[in-house]
C-alpha positions in Angstrom: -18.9 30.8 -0.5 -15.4 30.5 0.1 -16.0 30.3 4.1 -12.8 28.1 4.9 -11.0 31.1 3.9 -11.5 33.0 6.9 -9.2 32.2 9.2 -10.3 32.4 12.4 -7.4 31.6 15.3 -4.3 30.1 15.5 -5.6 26.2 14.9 -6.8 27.7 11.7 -3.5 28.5 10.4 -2.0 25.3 11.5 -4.7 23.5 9.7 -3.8 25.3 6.8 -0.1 24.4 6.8 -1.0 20.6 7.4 -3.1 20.6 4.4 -0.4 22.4 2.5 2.3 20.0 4.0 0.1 17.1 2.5 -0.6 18.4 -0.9 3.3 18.9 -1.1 3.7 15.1 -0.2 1.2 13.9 -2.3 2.8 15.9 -5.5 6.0 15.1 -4.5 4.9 11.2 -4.2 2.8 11.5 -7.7 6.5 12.9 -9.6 8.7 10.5 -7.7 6.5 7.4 -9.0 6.6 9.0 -12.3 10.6 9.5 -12.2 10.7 6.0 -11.3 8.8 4.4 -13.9 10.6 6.3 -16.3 14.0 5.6 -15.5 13.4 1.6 -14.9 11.2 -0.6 -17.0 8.4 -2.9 -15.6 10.6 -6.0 -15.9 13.0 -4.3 -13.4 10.0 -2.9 -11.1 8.4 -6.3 -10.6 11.2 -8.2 -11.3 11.8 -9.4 -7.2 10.1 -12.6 -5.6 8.0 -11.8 -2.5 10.2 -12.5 0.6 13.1 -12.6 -1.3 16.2 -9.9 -1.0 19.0 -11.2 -4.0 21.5 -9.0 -2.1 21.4 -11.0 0.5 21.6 -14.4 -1.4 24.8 -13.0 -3.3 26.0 -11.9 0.1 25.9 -15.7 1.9 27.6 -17.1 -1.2 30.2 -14.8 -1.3 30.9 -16.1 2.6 
């Protein structure tokens, strides 16, 4: 039943840790998305223009 368990070699082991590596990047994506829309409203989220970086814009007319 719980087969994948039974760790057979060393490629086992690593396949283990990859797995574990990408659950820990997956939560760690899922809380920092959650943190985010928190902290900033929608307005601010999707407030940018496709293509277009403000910083830059406020950057040439300082110049």
């Amino acid at each position: 039943m719980l087969d994948f368990l039974q760790f057979r070699g060393p490629w086992d082991w690593v396949q283990a840790a990859a797995w574990l590596v990408s659950i820990a990047l997956l939560g760690w994506m899922v809380l920092d998305a959650i943190r985010t829309g928190r902290k900033y409203s929608e307005d601010v989220l999707s407030s940018s223009q496709e293509g277009v970086d403000e910083l830059l814009q406020h950057h040439d007319r300082v110049r």
